[in-house]
C-alpha positions as CSV (number, residue, x, y, z in Angstrom):
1,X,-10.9,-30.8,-8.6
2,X,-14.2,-29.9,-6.8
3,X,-13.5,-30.2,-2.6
4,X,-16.6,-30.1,-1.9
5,X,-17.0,-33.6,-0.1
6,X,-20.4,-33.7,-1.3
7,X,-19.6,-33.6,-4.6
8,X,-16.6,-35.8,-4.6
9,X,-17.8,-38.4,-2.1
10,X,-20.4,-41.4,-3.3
11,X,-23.3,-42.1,-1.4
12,X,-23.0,-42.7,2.6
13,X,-25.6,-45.4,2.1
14,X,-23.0,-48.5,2.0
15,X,-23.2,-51.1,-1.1
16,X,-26.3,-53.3,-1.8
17,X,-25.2,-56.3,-0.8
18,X,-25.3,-59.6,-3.4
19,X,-28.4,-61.4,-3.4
20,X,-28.2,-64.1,-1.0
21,X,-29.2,-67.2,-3.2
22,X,-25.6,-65.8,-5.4
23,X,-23.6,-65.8,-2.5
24,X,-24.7,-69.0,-0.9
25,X,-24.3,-71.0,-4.6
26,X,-20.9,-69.5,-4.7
27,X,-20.0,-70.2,-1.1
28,X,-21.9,-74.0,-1.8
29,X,-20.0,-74.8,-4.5
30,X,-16.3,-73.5,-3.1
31,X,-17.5,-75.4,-0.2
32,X,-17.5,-78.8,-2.4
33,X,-14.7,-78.3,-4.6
34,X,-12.4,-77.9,-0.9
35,X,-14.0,-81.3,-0.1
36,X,-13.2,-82.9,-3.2
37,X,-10.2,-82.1,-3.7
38,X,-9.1,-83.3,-0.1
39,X,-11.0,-86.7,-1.0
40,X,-9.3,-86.7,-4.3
41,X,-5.6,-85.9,-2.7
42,X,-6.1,-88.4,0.4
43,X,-7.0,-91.5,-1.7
44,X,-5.7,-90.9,-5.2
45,X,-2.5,-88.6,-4.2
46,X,-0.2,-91.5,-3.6
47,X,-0.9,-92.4,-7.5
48,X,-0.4,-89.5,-9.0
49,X,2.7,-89.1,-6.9
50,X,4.4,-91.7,-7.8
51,X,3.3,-90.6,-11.4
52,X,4.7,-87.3,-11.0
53,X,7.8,-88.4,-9.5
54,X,7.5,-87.7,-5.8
55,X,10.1,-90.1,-5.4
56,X,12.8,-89.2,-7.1
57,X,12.3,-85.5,-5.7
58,X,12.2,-87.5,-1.8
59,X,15.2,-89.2,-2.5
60,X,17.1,-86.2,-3.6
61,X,15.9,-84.1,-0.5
62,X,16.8,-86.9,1.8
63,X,20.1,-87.0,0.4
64,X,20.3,-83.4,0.9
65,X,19.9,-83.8,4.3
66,X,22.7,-86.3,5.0
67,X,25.1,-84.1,3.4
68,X,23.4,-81.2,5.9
69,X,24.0,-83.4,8.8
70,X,27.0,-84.2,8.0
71,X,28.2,-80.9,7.3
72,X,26.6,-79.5,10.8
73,X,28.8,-82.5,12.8
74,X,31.8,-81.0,11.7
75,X,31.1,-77.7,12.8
76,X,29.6,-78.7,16.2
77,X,30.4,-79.7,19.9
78,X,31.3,-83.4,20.1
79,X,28.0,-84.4,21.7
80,X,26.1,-82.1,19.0
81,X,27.9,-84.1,16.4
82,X,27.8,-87.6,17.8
83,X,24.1,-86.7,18.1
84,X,23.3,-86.2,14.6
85,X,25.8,-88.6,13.0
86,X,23.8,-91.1,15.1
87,X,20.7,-89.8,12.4
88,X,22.6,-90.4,9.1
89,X,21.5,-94.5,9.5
90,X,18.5,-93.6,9.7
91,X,18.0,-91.0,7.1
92,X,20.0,-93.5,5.1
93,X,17.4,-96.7,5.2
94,X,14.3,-94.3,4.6
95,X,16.8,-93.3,1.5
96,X,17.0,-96.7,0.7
97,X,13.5,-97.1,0.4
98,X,12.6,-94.2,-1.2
99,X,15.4,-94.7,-4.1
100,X,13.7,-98.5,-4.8
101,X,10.2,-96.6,-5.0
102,X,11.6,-94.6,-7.3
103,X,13.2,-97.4,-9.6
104,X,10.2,-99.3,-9.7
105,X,7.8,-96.8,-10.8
106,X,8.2,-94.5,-14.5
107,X,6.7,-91.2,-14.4
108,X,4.6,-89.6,-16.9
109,X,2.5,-92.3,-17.8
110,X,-1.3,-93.5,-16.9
111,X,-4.2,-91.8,-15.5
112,X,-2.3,-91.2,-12.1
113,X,-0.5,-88.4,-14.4
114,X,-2.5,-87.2,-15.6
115,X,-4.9,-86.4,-12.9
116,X,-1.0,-84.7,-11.8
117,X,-1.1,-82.8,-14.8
118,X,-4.7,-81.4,-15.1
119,X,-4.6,-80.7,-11.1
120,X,-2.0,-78.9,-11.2
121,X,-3.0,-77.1,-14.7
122,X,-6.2,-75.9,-13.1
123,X,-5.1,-74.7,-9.7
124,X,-2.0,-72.6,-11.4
125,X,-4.5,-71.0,-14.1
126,X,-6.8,-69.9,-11.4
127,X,-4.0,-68.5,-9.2
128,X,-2.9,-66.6,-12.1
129,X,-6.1,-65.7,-13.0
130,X,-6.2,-63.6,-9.7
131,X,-3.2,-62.1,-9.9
132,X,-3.3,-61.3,-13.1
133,X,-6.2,-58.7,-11.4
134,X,-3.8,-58.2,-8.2
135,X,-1.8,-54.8,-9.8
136,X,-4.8,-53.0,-11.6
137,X,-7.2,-53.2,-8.7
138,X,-4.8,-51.8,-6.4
139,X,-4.0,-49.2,-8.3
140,X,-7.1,-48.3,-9.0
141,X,-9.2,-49.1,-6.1
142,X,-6.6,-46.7,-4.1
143,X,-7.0,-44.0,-6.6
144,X,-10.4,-44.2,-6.2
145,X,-10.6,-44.3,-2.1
146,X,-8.3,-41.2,-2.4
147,X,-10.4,-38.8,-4.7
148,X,-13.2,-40.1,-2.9
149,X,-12.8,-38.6,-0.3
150,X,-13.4,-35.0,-1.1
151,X,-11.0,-33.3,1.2
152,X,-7.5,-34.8,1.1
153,X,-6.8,-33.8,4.8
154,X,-9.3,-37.0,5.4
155,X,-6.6,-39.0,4.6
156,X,-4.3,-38.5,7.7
157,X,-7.3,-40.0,9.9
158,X,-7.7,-42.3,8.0
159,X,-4.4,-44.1,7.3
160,X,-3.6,-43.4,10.9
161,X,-7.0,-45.4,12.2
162,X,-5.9,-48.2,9.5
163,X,-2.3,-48.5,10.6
164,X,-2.9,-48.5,14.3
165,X,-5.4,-50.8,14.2
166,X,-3.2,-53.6,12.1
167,X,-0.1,-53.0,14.7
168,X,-2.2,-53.5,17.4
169,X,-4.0,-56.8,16.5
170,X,-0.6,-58.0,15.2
171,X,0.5,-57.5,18.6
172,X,-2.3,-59.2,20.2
173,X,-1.8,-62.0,17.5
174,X,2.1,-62.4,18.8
175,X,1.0,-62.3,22.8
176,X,-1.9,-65.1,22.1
177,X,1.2,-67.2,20.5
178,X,3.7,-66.4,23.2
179,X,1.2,-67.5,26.2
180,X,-0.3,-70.8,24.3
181,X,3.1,-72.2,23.1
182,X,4.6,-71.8,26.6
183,X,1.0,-73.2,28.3
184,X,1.3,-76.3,25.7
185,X,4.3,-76.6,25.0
186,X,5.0,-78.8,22.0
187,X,8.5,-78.6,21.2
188,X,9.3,-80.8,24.3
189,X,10.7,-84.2,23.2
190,X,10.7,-83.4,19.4
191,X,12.2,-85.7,16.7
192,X,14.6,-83.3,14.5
193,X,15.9,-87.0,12.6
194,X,14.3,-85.3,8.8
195,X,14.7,-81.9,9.7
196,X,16.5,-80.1,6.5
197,X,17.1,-76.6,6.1
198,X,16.6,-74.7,2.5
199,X,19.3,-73.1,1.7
200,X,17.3,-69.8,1.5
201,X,17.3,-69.9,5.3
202,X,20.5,-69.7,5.9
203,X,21.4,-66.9,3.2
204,X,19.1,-64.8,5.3
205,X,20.7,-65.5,9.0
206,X,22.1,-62.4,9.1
207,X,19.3,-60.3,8.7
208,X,18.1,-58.3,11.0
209,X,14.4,-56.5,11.6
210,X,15.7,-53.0,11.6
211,X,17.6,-54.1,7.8
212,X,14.4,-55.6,6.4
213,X,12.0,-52.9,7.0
214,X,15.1,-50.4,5.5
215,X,15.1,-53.0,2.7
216,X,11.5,-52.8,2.3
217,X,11.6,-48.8,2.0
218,X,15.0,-48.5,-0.2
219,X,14.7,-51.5,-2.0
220,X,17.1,-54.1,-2.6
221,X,20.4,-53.6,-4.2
222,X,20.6,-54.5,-8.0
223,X,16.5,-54.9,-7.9
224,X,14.9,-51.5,-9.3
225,X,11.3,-52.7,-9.1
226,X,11.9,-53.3,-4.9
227,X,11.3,-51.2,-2.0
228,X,8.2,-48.7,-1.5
229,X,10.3,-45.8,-4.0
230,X,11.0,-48.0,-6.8
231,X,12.9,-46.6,-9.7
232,X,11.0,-48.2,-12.3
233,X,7.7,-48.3,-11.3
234,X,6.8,-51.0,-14.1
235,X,8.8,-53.4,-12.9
236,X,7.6,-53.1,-9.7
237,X,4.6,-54.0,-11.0
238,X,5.7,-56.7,-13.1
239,X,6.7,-58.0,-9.8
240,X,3.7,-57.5,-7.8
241,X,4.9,-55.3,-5.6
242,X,2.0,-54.1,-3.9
243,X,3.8,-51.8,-1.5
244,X,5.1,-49.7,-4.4
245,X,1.8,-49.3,-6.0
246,X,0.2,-48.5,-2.8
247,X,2.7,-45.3,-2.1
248,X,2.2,-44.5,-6.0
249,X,-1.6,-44.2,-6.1
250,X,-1.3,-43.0,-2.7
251,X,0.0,-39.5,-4.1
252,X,-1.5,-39.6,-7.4
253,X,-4.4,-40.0,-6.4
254,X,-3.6,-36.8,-3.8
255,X,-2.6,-35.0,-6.6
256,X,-5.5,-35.4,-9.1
257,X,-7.5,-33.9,-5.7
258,X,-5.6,-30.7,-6.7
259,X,-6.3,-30.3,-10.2
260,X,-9.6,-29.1,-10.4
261,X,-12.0,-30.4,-13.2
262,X,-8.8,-31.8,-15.4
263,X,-8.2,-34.2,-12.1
264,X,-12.1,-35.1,-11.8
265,X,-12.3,-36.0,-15.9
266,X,-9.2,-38.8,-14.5
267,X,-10.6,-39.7,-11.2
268,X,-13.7,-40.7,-13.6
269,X,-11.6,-43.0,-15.8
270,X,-10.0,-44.6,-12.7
271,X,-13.6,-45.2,-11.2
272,X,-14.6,-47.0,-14.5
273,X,-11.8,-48.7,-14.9
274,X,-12.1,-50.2,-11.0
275,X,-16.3,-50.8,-11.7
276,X,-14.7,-52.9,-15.1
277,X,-12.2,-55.1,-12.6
278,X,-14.6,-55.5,-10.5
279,X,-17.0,-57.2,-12.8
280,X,-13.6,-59.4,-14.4
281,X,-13.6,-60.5,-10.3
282,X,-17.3,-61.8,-11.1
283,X,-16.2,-63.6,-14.6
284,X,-12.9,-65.2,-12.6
285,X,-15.1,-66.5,-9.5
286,X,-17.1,-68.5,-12.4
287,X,-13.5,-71.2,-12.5
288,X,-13.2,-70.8,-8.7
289,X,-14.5,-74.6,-8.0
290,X,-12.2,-76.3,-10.5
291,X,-9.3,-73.5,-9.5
292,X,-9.1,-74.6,-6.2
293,X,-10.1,-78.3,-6.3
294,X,-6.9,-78.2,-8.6
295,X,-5.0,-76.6,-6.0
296,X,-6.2,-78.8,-2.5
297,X,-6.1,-82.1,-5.3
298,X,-2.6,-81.1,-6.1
299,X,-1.0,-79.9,-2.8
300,X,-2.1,-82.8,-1.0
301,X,-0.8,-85.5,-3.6
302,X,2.4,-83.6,-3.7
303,X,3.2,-84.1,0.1
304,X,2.4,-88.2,-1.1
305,X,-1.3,-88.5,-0.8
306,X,-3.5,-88.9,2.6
307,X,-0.9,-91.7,4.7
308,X,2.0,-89.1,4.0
309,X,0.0,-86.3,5.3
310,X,-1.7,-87.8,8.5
311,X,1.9,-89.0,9.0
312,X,2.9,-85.5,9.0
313,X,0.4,-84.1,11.0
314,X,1.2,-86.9,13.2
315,X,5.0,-86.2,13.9
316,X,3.9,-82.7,15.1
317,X,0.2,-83.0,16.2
318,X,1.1,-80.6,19.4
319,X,2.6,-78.3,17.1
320,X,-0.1,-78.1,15.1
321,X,-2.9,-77.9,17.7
322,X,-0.9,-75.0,19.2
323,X,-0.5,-72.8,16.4
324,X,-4.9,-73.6,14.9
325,X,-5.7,-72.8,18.4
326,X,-3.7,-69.7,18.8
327,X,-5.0,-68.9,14.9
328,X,-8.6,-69.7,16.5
329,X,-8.4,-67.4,19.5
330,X,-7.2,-65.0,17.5
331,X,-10.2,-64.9,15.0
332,X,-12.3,-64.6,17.7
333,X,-10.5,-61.5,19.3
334,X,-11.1,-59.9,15.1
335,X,-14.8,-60.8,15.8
336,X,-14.5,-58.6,19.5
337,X,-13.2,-56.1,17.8
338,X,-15.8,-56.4,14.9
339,X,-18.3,-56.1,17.4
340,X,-17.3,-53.3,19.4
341,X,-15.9,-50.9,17.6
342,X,-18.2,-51.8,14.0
343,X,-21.1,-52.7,15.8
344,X,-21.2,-55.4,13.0
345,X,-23.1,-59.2,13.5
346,X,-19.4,-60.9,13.7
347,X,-21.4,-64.3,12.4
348,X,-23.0,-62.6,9.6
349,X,-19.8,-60.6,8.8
350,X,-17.8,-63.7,8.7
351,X,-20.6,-65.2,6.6
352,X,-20.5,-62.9,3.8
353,X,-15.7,-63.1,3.7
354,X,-16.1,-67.1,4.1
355,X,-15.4,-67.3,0.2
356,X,-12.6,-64.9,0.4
357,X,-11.2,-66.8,3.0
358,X,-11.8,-70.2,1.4
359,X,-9.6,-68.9,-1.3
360,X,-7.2,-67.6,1.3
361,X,-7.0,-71.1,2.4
362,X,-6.4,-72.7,-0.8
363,X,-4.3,-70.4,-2.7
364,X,-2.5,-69.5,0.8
365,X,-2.0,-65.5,-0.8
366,X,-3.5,-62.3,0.5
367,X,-2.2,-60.7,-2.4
368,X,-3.5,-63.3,-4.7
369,X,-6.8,-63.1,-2.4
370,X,-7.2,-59.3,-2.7
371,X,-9.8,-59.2,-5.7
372,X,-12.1,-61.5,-3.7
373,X,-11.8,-60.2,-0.7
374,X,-12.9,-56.6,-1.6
375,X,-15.9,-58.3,-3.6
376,X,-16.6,-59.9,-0.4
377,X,-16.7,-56.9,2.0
378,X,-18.0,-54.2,-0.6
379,X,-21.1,-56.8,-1.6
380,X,-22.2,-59.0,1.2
381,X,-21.3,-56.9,4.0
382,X,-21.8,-53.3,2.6
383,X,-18.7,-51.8,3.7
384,X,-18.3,-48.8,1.9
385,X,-15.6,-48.6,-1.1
386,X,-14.1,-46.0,-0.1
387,X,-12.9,-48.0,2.9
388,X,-12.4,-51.6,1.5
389,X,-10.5,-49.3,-1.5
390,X,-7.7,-48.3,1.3
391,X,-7.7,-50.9,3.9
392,X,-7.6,-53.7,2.4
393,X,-4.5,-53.6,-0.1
394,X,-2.8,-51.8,2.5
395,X,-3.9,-55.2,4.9
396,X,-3.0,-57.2,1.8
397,X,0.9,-55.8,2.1
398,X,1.3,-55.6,5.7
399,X,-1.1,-57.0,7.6
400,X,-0.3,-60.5,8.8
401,X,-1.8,-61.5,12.0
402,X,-1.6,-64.5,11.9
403,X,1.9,-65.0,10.2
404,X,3.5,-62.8,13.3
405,X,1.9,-65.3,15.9
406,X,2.9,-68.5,14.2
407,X,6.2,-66.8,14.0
408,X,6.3,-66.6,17.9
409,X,4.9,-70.1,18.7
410,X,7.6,-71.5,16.0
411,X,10.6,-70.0,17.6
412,X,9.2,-70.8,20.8
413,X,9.0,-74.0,19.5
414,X,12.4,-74.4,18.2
415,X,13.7,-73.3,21.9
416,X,11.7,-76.1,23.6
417,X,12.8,-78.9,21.3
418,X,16.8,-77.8,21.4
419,X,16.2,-77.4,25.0
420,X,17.0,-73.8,25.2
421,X,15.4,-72.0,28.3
422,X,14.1,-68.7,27.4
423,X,13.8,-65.7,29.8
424,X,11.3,-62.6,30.1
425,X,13.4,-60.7,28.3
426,X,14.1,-62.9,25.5
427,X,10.2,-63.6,25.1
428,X,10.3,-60.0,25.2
429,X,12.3,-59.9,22.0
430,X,10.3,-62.2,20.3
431,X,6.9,-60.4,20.9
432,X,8.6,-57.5,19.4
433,X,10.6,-58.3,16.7
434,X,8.1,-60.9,15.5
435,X,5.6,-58.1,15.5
436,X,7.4,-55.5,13.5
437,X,9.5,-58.1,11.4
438,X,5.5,-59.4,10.2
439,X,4.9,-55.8,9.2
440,X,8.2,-54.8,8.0
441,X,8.6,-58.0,5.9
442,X,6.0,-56.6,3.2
443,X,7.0,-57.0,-0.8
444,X,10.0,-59.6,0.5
445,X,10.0,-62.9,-1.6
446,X,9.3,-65.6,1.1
447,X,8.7,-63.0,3.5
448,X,7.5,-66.0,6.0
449,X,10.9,-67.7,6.0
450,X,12.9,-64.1,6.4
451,X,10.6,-62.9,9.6
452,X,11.4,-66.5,10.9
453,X,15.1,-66.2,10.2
454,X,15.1,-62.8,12.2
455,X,13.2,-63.7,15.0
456,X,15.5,-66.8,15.8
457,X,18.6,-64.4,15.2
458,X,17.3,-61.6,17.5
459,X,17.2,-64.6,20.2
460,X,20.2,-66.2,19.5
461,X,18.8,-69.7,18.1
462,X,20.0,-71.7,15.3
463,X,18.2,-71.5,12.0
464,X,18.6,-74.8,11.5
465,X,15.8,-75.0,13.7
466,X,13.4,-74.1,10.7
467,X,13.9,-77.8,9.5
468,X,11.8,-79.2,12.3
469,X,8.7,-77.4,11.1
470,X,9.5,-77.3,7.4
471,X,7.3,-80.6,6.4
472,X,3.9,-79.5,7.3
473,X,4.6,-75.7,6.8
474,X,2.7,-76.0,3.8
475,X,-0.8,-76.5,5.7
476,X,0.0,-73.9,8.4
477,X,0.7,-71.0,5.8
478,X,-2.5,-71.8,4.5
479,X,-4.1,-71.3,7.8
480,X,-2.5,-68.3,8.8
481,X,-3.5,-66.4,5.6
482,X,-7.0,-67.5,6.1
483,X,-6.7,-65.8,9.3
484,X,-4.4,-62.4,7.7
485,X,-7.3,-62.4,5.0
486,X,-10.3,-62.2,8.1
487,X,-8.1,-59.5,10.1
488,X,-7.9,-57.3,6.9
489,X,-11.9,-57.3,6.3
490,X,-12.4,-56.7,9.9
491,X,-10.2,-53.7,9.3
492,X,-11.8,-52.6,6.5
493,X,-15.3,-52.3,8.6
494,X,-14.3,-50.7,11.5
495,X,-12.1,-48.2,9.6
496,X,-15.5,-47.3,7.8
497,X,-17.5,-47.3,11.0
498,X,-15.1,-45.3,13.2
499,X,-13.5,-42.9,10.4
500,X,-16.0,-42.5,7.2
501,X,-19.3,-43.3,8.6
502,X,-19.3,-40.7,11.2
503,X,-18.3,-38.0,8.6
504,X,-21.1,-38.3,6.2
């Protein structure tokens, strides 16, 4: 292939951005399905609950968690265990309750169900719809950021700019936790009566940060498609994992570099085909609106409609207003950054990812997010492809900002309410194991459960602690991956201004 960067390169002059009455009727309309949705979960969710059988689902987790209690009695100190037999009564009347509710409603029937059915119908189709795009625009938008860029020593500068940058906002993510939770905090006098451990928690106790990241580069035993040198690449990505295909194109796409005209003729098909997913982005945004007031309709009438919620919210408001505010500062740090080292608008910038991170925030994925995200920050913010093609499904896999800082203020958390003191050198640990365990945790199924499973074990805390934060998890991973979603497009532009602009 031709090194001549001149040649290989596109145009320095970054991508004409969207008009701006298409992005503001997209953004408009996102915008009003969010709304919606919420209005359609808070005052028709307990409905089509009670259609879909919310109930009998409570009941069975509330029964679950008697037989945890119970189980963790045995196995503790006397006042541990007089402690939390003194719950069962409790557990046992809101049981009680539940199991009537359950009697005297049938699921499956009315209107209620099927506002359930179609809800849920239309949020998972356009979930799918997204990631059905996930594996193909990695592969070929990395494939295309790598011939791109004429000479393949570029490359070394370029992945070392983009991984330095996402340790060291992960970083400051983890210190802005550390410092609120301890300011606030919230874990002081907190009720642990419903907390209930998944089971999935407790298989991963053991793990440690240094055997998760090996995991993530070996792969896991008896799984061939795991790891970052899978050894069948197409079930890795009939798994989605990203990490694999990232490595993959990473040295294809280094290779075609190599080969001359035979290596541009393939480069060419790999630019079409990414142009071609692209434009099936475009055709999937069209569904966006009913995709995700499916998906806020849905999630909110499966936690039992609007009382439910705000009586989740409620329980552990402090918690809550500690890890948005931390999730806050943190976005306004990004913007700093943006600022300083882009020499970007931040307002404008965060203008033209809003519908990226609207779906972030709905579909709670940065994976799943990926397709709109690039459209985002190649089209309304001109950042150049060859930049947004490398960045941002590398900040897809293992950039998560705001997942390693709601990691700290939970364990912190967890401390505080099981009256644990914590020392320097234990907050110490936390800042850096949450840090790497966020970045090593990449391609892991529940990778948000595992980091929090390692960070309570590098600390010596219980993992049954996880059951005191479980209930409104759902809303929090939603915010984080809003905020993992900005951090990645901030990336994206200041890799471009400080590495690719100032070559051309």
């Amino acid at each position: 292939m031709n090194n001549d960067p001149q040649a290989m390169a596109p145009p320095s002059q970054p991508a004409q951005p969207r008009s701006s009455e298409h992005h503001a009727g997209g953004l408009i309309a996102i915008i009003l399905a969010i709304v919606l949705g919420v209005l359609m979960g808070v005052f028709y969710g307990r409905a089509m609950w009670l259609a879909g059988g919310g109930p009998t689902r409570a009941a069975a987790r509330l029964a679950a968690t008697i037989e945890q209690k119970q189980s963790l009695a045995e196995a503790a100190e006397p006042a541990e265990a007089q402690r939390l037999l003194a719950q069962v009564p409790i557990i046992q009347q809101k049981l009680d309750e539940t199991q009537k509710l359950a009697d005297a409603n049938q699921p499956g029937r009315g209107l209620p169900y099927a506002a359930w059915t179609l809800t849920s119908f239309c949020g998972d189709l356009f979930l799918q719809a997204l990631k059905l795009l996930v594996v193909p625009l990695v592969v070929c938008s990395m494939i295309c950021g790598i011939t791109s860029l004429g000479d393949i020593r570029k490359l070394g500068r370029l992945g070392g700019w983009t991984v330095v940058y996402y340790t060291i906002t992960t970083g400051i993510a983890v210190l802005i936790g550390i410092v609120l939770v301890q300011v606030i905090q919230p874990g002081v006098g907190a009720d642990d009566t419903f907390a209930y451990v998944d089971p999935s928690a407790q298989s991963n106790q053991n793990a440690s940060a240094l055997d998760t990241m090996l995991a993530v580069v070996r792969g896991r035993p008896g799984e061939p498609g795991s790891g970052m040198f899978p050894s069948n690449l197409f079930l890795a990505a009939s798994e989605t994992n990203v990490l694999a295909l990232i490595v993959f194109s990473l040295v294809f796409g280094g290779a075609l570099t190599t080969l001359g005209e035979r290596g541009d003729t393939v480069a060419k098909f790999f630019d079409g085909a990414n142009e071609a997913i692209m434009k099936m982005v475009g055709l999937v945004m069209w569904i966006a609106p009913v995709g995700i007031f499916g998906l806020v309709a849905f999630e909110i009438a499966k936690q039992g409609g609007g009382a439910a919620f705000l009586e989740q919210l409620q329980a552990l408001s402090k918690y809550v207003f500690t890890v948005v505010l931390g999730l806050a500062l943190h976005g306004l740090v990004l913007s700093g950054i943006l600022a300083l080292l882009a020499r970007r608008n931040p307002l404008r910038y965060l203008l033209g990812v809003t519908r990226a991170m609207l779906t972030a925030l709905t579909t709670s994925s940065s994976s799943a997010t990926l397709p709109i995200t690039m459209e985002c920050v190649e089209e309304n913010n001109g950042v150049s492809r060859r930049a947004a093609g490398f960045v941002l499904p590398l900040g897809a896999t293992i950039n998560m900002d705001g997942t390693a800082l709601y990691e700290a203020v939970a364990v912190i958390f967890i401390a505080q309410s099981l009256e644990v003191p914590l020392g320097m050198g234990q907050l110490l640990v936390i800042f850096l194991t949450a840090t790497l365990a966020a970045i090593g945790a990449a391609g892991i199924p529940s990778a948000g459960l595992v980091t929090m499973v390692i960070v309570l074990t590098a600390v010596g805390l219980p993992t049954t602690g996880i059951g005191l934060i479980l209930a409104i998890d759902w809303l929090l991973d939603r915010l984080r991956t809003t905020i993992n979603v900005y951090g990645d497009a901030v990336g994206a532009a200041v890799v471009d201004a400080q590495v690719l602009r100032g070559e051309t």
